[in-house]
C-alpha positions as a LaTeX table, in Angstrom:
\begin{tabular}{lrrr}
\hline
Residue & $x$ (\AA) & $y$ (\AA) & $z$ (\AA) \\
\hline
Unk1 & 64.06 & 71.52 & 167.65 \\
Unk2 & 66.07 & 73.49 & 170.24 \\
Unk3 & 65.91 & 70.84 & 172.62 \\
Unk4 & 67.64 & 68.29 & 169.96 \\
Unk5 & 70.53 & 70.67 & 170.38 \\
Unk6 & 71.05 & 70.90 & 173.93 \\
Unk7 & 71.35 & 67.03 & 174.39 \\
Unk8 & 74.04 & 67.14 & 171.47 \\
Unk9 & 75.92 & 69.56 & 173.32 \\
Unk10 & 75.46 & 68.09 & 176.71 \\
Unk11 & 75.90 & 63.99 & 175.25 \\
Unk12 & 78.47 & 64.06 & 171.94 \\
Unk13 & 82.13 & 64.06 & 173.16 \\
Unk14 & 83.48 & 66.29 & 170.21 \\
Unk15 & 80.70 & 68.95 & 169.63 \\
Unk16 & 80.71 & 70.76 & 166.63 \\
Unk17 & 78.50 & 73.62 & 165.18 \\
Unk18 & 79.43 & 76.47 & 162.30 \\
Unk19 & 77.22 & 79.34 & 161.57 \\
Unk20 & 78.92 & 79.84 & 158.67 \\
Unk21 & 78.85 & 76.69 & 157.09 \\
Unk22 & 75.30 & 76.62 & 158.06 \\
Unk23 & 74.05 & 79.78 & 156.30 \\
Unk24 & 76.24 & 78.98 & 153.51 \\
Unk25 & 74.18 & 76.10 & 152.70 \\
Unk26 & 70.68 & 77.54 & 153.56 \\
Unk27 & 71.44 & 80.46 & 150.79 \\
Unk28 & 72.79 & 77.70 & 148.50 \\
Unk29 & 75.91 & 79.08 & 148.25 \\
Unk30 & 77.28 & 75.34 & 148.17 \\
Unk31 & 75.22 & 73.69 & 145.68 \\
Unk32 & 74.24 & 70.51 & 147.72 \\
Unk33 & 71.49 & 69.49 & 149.41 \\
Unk34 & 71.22 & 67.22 & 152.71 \\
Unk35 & 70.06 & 63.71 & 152.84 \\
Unk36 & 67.74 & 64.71 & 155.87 \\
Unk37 & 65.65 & 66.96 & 153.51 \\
Unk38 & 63.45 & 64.41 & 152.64 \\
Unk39 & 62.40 & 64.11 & 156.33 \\
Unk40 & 62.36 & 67.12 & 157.22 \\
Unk41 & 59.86 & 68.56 & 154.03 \\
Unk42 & 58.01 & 65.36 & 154.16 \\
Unk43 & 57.72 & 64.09 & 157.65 \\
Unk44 & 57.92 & 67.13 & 159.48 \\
Unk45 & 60.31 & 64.93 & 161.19 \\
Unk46 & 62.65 & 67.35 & 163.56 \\
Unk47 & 66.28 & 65.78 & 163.98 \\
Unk48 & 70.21 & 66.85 & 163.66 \\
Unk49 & 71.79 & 66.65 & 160.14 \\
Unk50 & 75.72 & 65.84 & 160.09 \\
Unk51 & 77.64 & 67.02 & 157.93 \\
Unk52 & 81.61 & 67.10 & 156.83 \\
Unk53 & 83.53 & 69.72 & 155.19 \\
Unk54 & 86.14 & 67.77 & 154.55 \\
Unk55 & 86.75 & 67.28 & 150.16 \\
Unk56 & 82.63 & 68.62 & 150.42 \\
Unk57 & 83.45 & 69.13 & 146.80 \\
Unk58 & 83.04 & 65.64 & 145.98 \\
Unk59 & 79.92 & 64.69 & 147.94 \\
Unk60 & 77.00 & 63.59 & 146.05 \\
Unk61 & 79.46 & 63.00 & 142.89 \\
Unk62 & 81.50 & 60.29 & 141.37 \\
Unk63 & 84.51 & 61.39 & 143.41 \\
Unk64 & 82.39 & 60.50 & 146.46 \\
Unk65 & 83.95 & 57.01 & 147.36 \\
Unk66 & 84.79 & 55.41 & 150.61 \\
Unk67 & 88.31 & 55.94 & 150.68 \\
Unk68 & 87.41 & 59.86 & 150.30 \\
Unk69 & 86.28 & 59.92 & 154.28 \\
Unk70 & 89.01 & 60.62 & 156.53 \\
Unk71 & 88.88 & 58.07 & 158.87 \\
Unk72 & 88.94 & 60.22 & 161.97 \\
Unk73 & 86.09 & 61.99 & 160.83 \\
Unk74 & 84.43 & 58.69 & 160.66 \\
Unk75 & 85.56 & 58.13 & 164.10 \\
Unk76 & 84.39 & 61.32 & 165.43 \\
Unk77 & 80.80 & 61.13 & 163.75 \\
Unk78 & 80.17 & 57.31 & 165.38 \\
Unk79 & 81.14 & 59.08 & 168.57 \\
Unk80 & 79.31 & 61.66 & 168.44 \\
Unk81 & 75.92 & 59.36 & 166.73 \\
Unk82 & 76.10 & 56.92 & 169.41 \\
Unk83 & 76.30 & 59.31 & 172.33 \\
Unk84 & 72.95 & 61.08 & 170.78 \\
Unk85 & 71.48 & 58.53 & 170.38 \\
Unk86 & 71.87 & 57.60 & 173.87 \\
Unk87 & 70.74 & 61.02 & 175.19 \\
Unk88 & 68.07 & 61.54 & 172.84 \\
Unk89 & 66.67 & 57.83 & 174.05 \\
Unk90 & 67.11 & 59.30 & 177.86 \\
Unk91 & 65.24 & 62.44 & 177.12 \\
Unk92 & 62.47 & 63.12 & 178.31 \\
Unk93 & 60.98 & 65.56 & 175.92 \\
Unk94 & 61.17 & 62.22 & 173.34 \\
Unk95 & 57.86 & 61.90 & 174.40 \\
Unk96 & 56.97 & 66.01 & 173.50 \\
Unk97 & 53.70 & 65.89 & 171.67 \\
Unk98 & 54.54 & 68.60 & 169.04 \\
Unk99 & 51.88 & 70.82 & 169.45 \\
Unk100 & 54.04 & 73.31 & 170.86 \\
Unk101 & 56.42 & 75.39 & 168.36 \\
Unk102 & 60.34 & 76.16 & 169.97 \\
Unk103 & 60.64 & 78.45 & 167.23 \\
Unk104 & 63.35 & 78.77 & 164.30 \\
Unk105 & 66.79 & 77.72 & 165.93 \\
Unk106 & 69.89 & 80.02 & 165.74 \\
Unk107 & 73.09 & 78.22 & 164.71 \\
Unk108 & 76.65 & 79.50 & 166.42 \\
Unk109 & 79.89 & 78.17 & 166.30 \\
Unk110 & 81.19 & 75.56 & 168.56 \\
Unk111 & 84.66 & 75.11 & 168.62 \\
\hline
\end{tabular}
């Protein structure tokens, strides 16, 4: 939902969007898949999947261990979570029936 990304942009301290990395993964270019899938296909559930770049090569492997995560990343991601979560709790279109469709979103960089 559209409106999921404009209180990201406007709450999360360290933004951060790629188009590229975005249709990269939608063509399966980068053979993964996202632990939000299931909500998405199954609950119709709208929402903002995270993701790192960062050793990507390793994620959902046996390489993927803790002390894999850069620790600012970590850092930056509970920054950016919490603030959402904040936001999305003050929003006011939390309470949006769903009834009406926003459309397909268009990703863009964010620097």
């Amino acid at each position: 939902q559209p409106w999921i990304m404009e209180v990201y942009a406007s709450t999360v301290p360290r933004p951060y969007a790629s188009s590229v990395a975005q249709e990269l993964f939608e063509s399966g270019t980068i053979p993964a898949d996202t632990d939000f899938r299931i909500f998405r296909d199954f609950g119709k559930l709208s929402g903002v999947d995270l993701a790192w770049s960062t050793n990507g090569y390793v994620y959902h492997t046996h390489l993927d261990t803790a002390d894999r995560v850069p620790l600012g990343a970590l850092q930056h991601t509970g920054d950016n979570v919490l603030a959402l979560t904040h936001g999305l709790l003050a929003s006011e279109k939390l309470e949006f029936s769903g009834d009406e469709d926003e459309g397909q979103p268009v990703f863009f960089d964010v620097p």
